[in-house]
Structure formats: structure tokens, C-alpha cells
N, C-alpha and C positions, 0 to 999 in steps of 0.2 A: 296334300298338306306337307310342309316342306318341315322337318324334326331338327331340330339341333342338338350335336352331341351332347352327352352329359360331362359335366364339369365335374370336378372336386378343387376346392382350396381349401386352406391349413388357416385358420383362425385362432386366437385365445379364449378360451373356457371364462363364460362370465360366471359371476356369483351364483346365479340361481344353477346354470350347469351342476358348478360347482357343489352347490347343496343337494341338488340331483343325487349325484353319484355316492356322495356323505350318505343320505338316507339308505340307496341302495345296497351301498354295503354293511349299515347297520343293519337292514331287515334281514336280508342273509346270514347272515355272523349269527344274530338270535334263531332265525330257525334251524341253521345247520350245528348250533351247541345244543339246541332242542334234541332234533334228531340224534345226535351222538350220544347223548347225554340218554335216550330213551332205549336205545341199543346198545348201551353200555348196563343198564340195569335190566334189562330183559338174556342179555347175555350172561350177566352176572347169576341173577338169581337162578337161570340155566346152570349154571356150572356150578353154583353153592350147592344147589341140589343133589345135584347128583354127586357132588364129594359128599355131601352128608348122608344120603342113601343108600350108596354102593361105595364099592370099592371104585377107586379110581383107577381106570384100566394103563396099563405104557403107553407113553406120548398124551394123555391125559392134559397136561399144560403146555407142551407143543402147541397140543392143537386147539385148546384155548387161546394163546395167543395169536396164531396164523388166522382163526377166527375175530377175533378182537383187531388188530391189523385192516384186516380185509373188509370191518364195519366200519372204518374211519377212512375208505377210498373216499366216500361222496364229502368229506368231511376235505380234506385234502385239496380234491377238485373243487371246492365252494373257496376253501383260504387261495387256489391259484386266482380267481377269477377276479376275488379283491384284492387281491395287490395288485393286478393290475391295470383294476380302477385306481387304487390310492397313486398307482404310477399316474395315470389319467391327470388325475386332481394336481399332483407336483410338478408335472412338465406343464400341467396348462393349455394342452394342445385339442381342437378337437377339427373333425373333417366335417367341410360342407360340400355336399353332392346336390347337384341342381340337374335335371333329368326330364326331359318328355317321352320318351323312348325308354319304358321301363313295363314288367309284367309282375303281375302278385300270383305268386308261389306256395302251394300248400306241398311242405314234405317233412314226415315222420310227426305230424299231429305237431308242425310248427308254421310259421306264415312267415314267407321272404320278401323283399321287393328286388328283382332283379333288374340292375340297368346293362341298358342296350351299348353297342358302339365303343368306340376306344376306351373310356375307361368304363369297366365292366366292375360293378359289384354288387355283394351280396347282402342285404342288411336285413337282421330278424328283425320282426315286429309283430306284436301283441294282434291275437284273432281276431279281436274286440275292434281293430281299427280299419278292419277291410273294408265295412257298409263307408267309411268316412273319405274316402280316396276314390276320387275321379280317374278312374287311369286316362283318358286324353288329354287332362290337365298336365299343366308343368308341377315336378315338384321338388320340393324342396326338405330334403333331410341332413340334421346334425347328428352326429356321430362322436362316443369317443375316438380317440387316436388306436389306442392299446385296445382295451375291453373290447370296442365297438358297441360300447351301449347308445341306445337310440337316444338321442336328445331332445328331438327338435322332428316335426313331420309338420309339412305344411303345402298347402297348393296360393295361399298369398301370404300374412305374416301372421294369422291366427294359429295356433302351435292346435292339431288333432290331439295330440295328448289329454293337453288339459280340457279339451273338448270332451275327450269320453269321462273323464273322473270328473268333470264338473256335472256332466249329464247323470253317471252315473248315482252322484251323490243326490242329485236332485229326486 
């Protein structure tokens, strides 16, 4: 069987893209202020405590703060990951990879789709979508520009995505 490279071309983000990436980064933004928000009071009330029970030993608020600091990394890395969807959204741009020569990848309890041949890439994808991919089919994935959030997966013009959350809802 005779393979054809995989492609990429540069397209415009349409509307639902668009809303795509909008929701995605509201969900995040709410559960990463959740989190923060839940380790800022579980920290707090850690160090109320112990000022009101003990004496407060030297470096006491030092290390409160280097503490407190250190609980707002995953916080940090959740606001990089959306601005660089909100980048996504304002440039407008997203990648289409077209692929038959590609293999699916489990590493560190995440699921990749690797393509083959001159242009090689890497694209995450949800566990949930492996039963739904043919690997000797051809396939077709949209991608942001920036983020690289998954768009679009498909082997004709039905989107797997909304295949697993229609099924799932079902």
C-alpha cells in the first residue's frame, strides 16, 4: 500500500473553533481560581493556626510566603496556557495535518497521535478517542496555532469529538 506524506496547512479559526477555545479557557480559569483559591485557605488557616498557638518561630513569614508563591505555580502555568489560546483566538490561525502514516502513543498517562515522514508531529488527544480512530485510515486533525489545542479529528468530515460527547451524553 502506497502512504502519502502527511500535510499541514495554515487555515482561519471559524466561529465554533473559536467558541471552542472561549469555553476552554473559561473551564480552566474557574477550576485553576478553585484550586488556588482552596490552597490559599487551607494554607492560610495552616499558618493562622499556628501564629495563634505558638509562638512564631524566625523566617516564620518567609517561609509563609516561599510557601504561598510555590502553591500558585500550577496557577501560573494554567494563566500561560490561556493566553496562549486567547493568542489562538486573536491571530485567528489554526493547523490542518492530513496524515495516513501516523501511530497512537500512550506516554506519562497522556495519548499522542504521532505522524510519520517530513512533517512529523505531535498532537495530545483525549484517551476517551482511541476506540474511535482507525489507524490505516487517513486522518484528518485541526489544531490550534499556539496552544495546540485539538480541534477537529476526523478520518471523513464527521468531527470524533463531538462523536464521544454526543455518545457520552447519550
Amino acid at each position: 500500500m502506497q502512504t502519502r506524506p502527511s500535510t499541514m496547512t495554515e487555515a482561519h479559526l471559524n466561529s465554533k473553533d473559536k467558541l471552542q477555545l472561549m469555553a476552554d479557557i473559561k473551564i480552566s480559569m474557574v477550576l485553576g481560581l478553585l484550586l488556588s483559591l482552596a490552597i490559599l485557605i487551607i494554607f492560610g488557616l495552616a499558618m493562622g493556626v499556628m501564629l495563634v498557638f505558638g509562638k512564631p518561630s524566625e523566617g516564620f513569614v518567609t517561609r509563609g510566603l516561599c510557601i504561598f508563591v510555590i502553591s500558585f505555580t500550577p496557577l501560573l502555568i494554567n494563566s500561560w496556557t490561556n493566553i496562549l489560546r486567547y493568542i489562538d483566538i486573536k491571530k485567528g490561525e489554526k493547523l490542518i495535518i492530513k496524515s495516513d502514516n501516523y501511530e497512537i502513543v500512550n506516554k506519562k498517562g497522556a495519548a499522542y497521535i504521532l505522524t510519520r515522514g517530513d512533517n512529523k508531529q505531535k498532537v495530545k488527544i483525549d484517551d476517551k478517542l482511541i476506540p474511535f480512530i482507525k489507524s490505516p485510515k487517513p486522518l484528518t486533525m485541526e489544531i490550534s496555532r499556539f496552544a495546540r489545542s485539538l480541534l477537529f479529528i476526523s478520518h471523513d468530515n464527521y468531527n470524533l469529538i463531538d462523536k464521544l460527547y454526543n455518545d457520552k451524553n447519550k
